[in-house]
N, C-alpha and C positions, 0 to 999 in steps of 0.2 A: 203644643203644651207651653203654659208661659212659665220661665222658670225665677225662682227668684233670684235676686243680686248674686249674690254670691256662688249657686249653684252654673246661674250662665258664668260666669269667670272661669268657676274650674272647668267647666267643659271647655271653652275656649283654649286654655291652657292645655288640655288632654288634647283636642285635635292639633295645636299648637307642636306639642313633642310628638303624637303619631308621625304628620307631616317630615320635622326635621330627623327623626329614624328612615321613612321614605327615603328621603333627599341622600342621607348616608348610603343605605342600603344599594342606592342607585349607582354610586359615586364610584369613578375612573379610581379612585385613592384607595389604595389597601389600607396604607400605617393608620391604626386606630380606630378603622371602618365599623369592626364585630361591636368593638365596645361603645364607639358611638351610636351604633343601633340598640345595643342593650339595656343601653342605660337612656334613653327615650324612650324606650316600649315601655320599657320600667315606669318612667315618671308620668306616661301617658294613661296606665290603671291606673296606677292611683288617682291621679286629677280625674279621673271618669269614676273609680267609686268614693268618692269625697264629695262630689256634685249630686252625686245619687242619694249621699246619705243628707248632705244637708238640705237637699229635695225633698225628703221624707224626714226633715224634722230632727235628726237622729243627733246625737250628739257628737261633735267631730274633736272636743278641747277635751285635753286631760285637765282635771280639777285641780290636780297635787303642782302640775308643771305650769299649766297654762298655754300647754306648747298643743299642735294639732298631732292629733294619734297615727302612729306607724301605715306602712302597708299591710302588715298581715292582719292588724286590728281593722281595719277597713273592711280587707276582703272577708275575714270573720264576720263581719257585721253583715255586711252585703248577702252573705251566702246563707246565712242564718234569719232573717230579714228581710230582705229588698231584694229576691227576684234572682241573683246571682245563680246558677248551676254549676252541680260540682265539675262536668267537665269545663265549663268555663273557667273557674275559680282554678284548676290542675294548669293550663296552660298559661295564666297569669303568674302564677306561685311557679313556674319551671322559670319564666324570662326573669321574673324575680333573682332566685337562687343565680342564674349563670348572669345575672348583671352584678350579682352582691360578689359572687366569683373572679367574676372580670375587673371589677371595681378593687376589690384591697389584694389580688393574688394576679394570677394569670388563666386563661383556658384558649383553650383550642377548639372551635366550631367548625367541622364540615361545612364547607357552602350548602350542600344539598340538604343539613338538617336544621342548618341557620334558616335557610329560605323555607323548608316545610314548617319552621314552628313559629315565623313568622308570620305567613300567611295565614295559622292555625290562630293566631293572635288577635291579627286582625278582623279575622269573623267572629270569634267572642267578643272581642269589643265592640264591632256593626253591631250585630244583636244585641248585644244589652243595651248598647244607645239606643236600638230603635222601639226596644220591648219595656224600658222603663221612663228616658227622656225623650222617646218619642224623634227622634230625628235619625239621620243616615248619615254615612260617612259619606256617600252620592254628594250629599250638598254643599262639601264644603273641600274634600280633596280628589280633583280630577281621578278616571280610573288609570290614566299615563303615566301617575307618580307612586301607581303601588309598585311593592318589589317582584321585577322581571326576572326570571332565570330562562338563559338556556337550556340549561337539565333541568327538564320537567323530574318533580320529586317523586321518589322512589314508595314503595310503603316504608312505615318508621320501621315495620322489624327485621324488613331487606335492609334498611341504612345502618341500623343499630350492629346487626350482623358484621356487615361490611366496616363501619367505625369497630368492632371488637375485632375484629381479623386483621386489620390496619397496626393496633395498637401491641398485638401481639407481634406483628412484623417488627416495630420501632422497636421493641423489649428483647430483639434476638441478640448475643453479640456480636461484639463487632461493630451497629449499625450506629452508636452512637446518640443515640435519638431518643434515651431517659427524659429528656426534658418535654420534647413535644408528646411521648407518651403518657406520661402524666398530667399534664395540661387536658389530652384528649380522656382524659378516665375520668381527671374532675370536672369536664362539662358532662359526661353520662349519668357520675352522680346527680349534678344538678337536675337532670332531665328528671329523674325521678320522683320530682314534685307533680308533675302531671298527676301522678296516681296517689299519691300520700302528701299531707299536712309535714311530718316529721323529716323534714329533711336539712342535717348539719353535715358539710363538707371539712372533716379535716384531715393533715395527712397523716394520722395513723390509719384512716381509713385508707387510702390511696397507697400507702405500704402494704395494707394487708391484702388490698384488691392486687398491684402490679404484682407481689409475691406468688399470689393463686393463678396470675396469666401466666407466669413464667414457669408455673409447674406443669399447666397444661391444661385447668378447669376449663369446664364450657361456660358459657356465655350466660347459660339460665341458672346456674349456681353464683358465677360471680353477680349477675344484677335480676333476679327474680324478679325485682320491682315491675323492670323495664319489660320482662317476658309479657306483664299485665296491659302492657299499653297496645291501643289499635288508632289507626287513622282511618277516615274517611274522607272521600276529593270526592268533588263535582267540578262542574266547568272544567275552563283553560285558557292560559293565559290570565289577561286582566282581569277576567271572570272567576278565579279558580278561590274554592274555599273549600277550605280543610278544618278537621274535627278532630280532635283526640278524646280518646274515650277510653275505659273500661275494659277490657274484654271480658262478655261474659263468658262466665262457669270458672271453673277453679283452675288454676293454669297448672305446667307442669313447673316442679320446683324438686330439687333435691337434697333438700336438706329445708329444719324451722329454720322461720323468719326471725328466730330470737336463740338459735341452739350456738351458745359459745365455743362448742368445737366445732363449728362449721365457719373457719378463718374467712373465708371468701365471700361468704354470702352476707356475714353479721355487718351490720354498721353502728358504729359507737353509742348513736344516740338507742340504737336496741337495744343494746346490753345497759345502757345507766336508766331508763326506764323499765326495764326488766328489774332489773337488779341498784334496789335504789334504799336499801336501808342498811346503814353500818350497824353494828353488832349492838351500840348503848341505844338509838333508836328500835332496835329490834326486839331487843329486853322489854322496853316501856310496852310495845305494840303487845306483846302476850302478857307483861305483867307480871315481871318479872325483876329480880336486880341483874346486873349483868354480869357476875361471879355465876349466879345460878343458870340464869339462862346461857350461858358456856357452858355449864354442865349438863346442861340438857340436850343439847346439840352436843356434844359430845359422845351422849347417850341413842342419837335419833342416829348419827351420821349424819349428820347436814353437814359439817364442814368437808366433808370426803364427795359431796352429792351435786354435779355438776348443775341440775334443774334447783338449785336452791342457793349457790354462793357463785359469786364468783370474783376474782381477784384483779381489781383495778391496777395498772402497772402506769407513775409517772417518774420516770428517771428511775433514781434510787428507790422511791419510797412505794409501796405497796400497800395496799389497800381494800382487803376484803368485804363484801356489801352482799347482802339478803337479798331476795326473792319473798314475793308474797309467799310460793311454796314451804317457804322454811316458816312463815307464818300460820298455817296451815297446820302443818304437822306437828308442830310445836303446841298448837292450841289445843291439837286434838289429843297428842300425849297426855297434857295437862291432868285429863280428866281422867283418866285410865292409869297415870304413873304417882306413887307418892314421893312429892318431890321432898318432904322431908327425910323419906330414907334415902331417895338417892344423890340428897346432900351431904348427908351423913356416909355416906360412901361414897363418895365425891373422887376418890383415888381410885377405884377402880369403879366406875357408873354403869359400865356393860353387865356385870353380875350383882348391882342390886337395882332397888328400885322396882319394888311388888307392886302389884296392883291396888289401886285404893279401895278399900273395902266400900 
């Protein structure tokens, strides 16, 4: 395929940093190894779907900035567009997150799940070089400089196991080892991109996760996400490529993926998309002023009803936010309560407020 100017550059560029994450990856040197390889897996999608898109014409500049568009806006485009697959897109979006991790915080990587989602990398980006740009990584990086391990990779939900049993070790006291145990919980979060778009790493969430390991939760309450993920291997050795996927049918979970009393499982960005309308937003949504519509929700229980409010905590200040649900009930009150009487008794709302004729 002939590609134009611009598009062979970024691909050059993308086999460019593939290679120098190899050469890391390979390297005698620990100090800074993980992040050296992260942050070149990293900038190696992107330069690979930037050449895709400007291959296909696509537009790569923001108009307002004039600056070229993000990674996720990329992978967006690609996956939506130009041939990308969601598990392809999952394992870019994971090296993503634990390079954006590793980059402004810290994390901790097992070797054995650094090297499987590496390799896991490496064959979604073969593939889609060879399924859209029509070329092979054969052609341009020897197979002596992919990453070698000793310990041939485990499956992800033996590793994942074994990294949650590790990290509950570090969390005993005594052991001292708060730090590297957190570091290992925020690259698990990150992992969880494989299987979900939404993934924001901060430490209230890694409070509330170390909190629920040190009580005793099991491992499919604390990261449900992770229970969803599967690998597949072929080959060995220099040959070996690996898959993350899906697993189909519904996994086990014990508790919603969005219930705020389940501390362990929720993650932040769940509950502020769940729960994403303060009270004067909430009023206009039904149509309401927001004196009244307190009064109706006063009348409904919403503020007592855990599936409809819930209570944003930063420092000192608190901050209660709606649920569609509280939209919902509130609308359908509407039509059945007359809110002129139950304005009118606004002092006690529970015993008025008759039906509208």
């Amino acid at each position: 395929m002939k590609l134009v100017r611009d598009a062979r550059t970024l691909k050059t560029k993308a086999i460019g940093s593939l290679r120098t994450a190899m050469t890391a990856f390979n390297s005698y040197d620990d100090e800074g190894r993980v992040t050296l390889v992260l942050m070149n897996l990293q900038h190696a999608c992107e330069m690979l779907l930037k050449a895709v898109l400007v291959q296909k014409k696509a537009k790569v500049f923001d108009k307002g900035t004039g600056r070229s568009i993000g990674f996720e806006k990329c992978l967006g485009l690609c996956q939506a567009s130009h041939g990308l697959t969601n598990d392809e897109a999952g394992i870019m979006r994971a090296i993503d997150a634990l390079r954006d991790a590793a980059q402004h915080w810290f994390v901790f990587v097992s070797e054995d799940l650094l090297y499987l989602q590496t390799r896991a990398l490496i064959t979604s980006f073969d593939a889609y070089l060879q399924r859209i740009l029509d070329d092979a990584l054969a052609n341009h990086i020897p197979p002596r400089v992919l990453p070698i391990s000793t310990m041939p990779p485990g499956d992800f939900e033996f590793l994942i196991d074994k990294e949650f049993t590790l990290v509950v070790e570090l969390l005993k006291p005594g052991r001292r080892a708060r730090d590297e145990a957190r570091a290992r919980i925020r690259s698990m979060l990150a992992m969880e991109a494989i299987v979900t778009d939404e993934v924001e790493i901060s430490e209230r969430d890694i409070d509330r996760i170390e909190k629920a390991m040190r009580g005793g939760t099991e491992l499919k309450a604390v990261f449900p996400r992770l229970a969803t993920v599967g690998t597949t291997t072929n080959g060995e050795g220099v040959n070996l490529t690996v898959h993350f996927s899906k697993k189909h049918g519904a996994p086990v979970q014990y508790v919603g993926g969005d219930d705020p009393s389940a501390a362990a499982a929720v993650r932040e960005i769940d509950l502020r998309k769940k729960f994403h309308l303060q009270a004067k937003p909430l009023a206009a949504k039904v149509g309401l002023t927001p004196p009244k519509a307190k009064v109706l929700r006063a009348f409904l229980g919403i503020d007592e009803d855990p599936a409809c409010i819930h209570v944003f905590e930063f420092g000192s200040q608190k901050i209660s936010c709606f649920s569609d649900n509280a939209v919902t009930k509130m609308k359908a009150a509407m039509a059945e309560v007359d809110m002129a009487e139950l304005w009118a008794n606004r002092k006690n709302p529970a015993t008025a407020a008759p039906l509208a004729p």
